[in-house]
Each structure stands twice: as structure tokens, then as C-alpha cells.
C-alpha positions in Angstrom: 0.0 0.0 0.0 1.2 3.5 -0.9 0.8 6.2 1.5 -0.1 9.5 -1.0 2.8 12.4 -0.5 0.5 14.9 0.1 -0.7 13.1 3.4 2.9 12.3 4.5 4.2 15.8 4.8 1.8 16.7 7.4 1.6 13.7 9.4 6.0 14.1 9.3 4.9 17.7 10.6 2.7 16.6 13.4 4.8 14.0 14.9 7.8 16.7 15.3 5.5 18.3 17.8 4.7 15.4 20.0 6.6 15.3 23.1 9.1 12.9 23.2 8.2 9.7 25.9 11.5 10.8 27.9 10.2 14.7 28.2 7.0 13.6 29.1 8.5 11.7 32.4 11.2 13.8 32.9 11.8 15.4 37.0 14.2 17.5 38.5 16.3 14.5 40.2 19.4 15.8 42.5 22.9 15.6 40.9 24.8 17.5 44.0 24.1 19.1 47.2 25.7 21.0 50.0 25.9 19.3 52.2 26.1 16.4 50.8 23.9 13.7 51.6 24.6 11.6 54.7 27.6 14.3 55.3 28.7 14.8 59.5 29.3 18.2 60.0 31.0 20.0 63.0 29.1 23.0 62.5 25.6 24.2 60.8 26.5 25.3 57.4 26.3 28.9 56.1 24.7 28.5 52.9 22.8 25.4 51.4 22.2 24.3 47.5 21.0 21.7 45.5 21.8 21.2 42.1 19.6 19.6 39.8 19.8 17.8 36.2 17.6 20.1 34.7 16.1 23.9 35.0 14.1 24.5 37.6 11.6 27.6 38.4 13.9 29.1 41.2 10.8 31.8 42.0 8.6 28.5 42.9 10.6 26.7 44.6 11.6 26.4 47.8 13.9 24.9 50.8 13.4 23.8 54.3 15.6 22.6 56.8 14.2 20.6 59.7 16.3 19.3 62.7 15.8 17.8 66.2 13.3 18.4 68.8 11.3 19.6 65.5 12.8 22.5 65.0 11.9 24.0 61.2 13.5 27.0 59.0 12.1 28.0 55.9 14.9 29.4 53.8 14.8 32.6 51.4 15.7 30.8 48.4 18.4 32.7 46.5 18.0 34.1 42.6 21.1 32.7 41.1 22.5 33.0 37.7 22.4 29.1 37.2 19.4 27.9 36.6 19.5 24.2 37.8 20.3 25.4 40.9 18.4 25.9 44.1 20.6 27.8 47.1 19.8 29.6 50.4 21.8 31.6 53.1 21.2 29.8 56.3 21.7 32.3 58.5 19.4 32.8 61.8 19.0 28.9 61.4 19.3 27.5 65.7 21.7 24.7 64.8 21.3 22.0 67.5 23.7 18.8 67.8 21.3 15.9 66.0 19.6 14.4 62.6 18.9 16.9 60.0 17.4 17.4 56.6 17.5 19.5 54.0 14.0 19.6 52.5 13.4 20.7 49.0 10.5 20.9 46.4 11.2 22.7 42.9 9.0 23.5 39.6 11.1 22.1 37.0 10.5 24.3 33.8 9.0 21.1 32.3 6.2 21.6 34.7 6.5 18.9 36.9 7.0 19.2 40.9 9.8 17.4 43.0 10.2 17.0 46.0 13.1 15.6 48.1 15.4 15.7 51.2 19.1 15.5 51.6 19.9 14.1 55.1 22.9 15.3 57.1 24.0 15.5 60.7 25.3 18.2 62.9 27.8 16.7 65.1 27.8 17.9 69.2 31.1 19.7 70.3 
């Protein structure tokens, strides 16, 4: 059977603007952080960041630390020139000897939401 020309240039058209099946599941997935995950640290940190595999929306974003005795900071996350990167002064923060995490959800420009924590401990003195 012989598809007619004139139907095969639009159909060719059409499937160029299908999303591909690996956009279509793609997420913001964690590449590096500071700290790192599972790192011991002798003191709290002064800044935290994540860096991601792909863009993210750094304006919907967002980052949390949470510690012991449920203590909670939200973090005012920083604009950045890079733009798979999510990073926050962590100034103010109470840092208390213990199990912490690093808590954060982005908008990767793809549209989907992430969400994630990077584990760390703050050794006592």
C-alpha cells in the first residue's frame, strides 16, 4: 500500500511536535548538594544548595531545613545566575547537635514538581 505524498508531509509535521516519551517523564532529580547527603558536619552550614539535572523555576521553589526536637527554618531561596540550581543563606537557622534534613520541592520548567530531602548531621562539640 502507498501512502499518497501529500498526506505524508503533514503527518511528518505533526509527529515533530509530539513530546518525546522521555520529556514527558522527565523530573528534577538531585545531581549534588551542600551538604552532601549523609555528610557529618561539625558545624551548621552557612549556605545550602541543590543542584539539579535540569532547569528548575527558582521563584517556585523552595527549601526547608528541619532538625531535632522539630525544629523547622524555611529558607529565602536565593536568585542565582544558574538555573539548575536551588541555594539559600542559612543564616538565623538555631543549629542544635542531632539528625537533619534538607528539605526541598522545585517547579522544573518542564512543569513537573519534586520533592526531596538530603539528610545530614550536625555533630555535638
Amino acid at each position: 500500500m502507498t501512502v499518497p505524498r501529500r498526506l505524508l508531509l503533514p503527518a511528518s509535521a505533526l509527529l515533530a511536535f509530539l513530546p518525546s516519551r522521555r520529556h514527558a517523564v522527565a523530573h528534577a532529580l538531585v545531581v549534588a548538594s551542600e551538604p552532601a547527603a549523609g555528610a557529618a558536619l561539625d558545624a551548621g552550614p552557612a549556605r545550602v544548595w541543590v543542584r539539579f539535572n535540569s532547569r528548575i523555576d527558582q521563584a517556585r521553589s523552595r527549601l526547608v531545613l528541619h532538625g531535632p526536637e522539630n525544629a523547622q527554618a524555611s529558607l529565602a531561596v536565593e536568585d542565582t545566575a544558574d538555573p539548575v540550581m536551588l541555594a539559600a543563606r542559612a543564616e538565623g537557622v538555631s543549629w542544635a547537635p542531632g539528625a537533619w534534613r534538607l528539605r526541598w520541592q522545585v517547579l522544573a520548567l518542564d512543569g513537573h514538581i519534586t520533592r526531596g530531602d538530603v539528610p545530614f548531621t550536625l555533630r555535638a562539640r
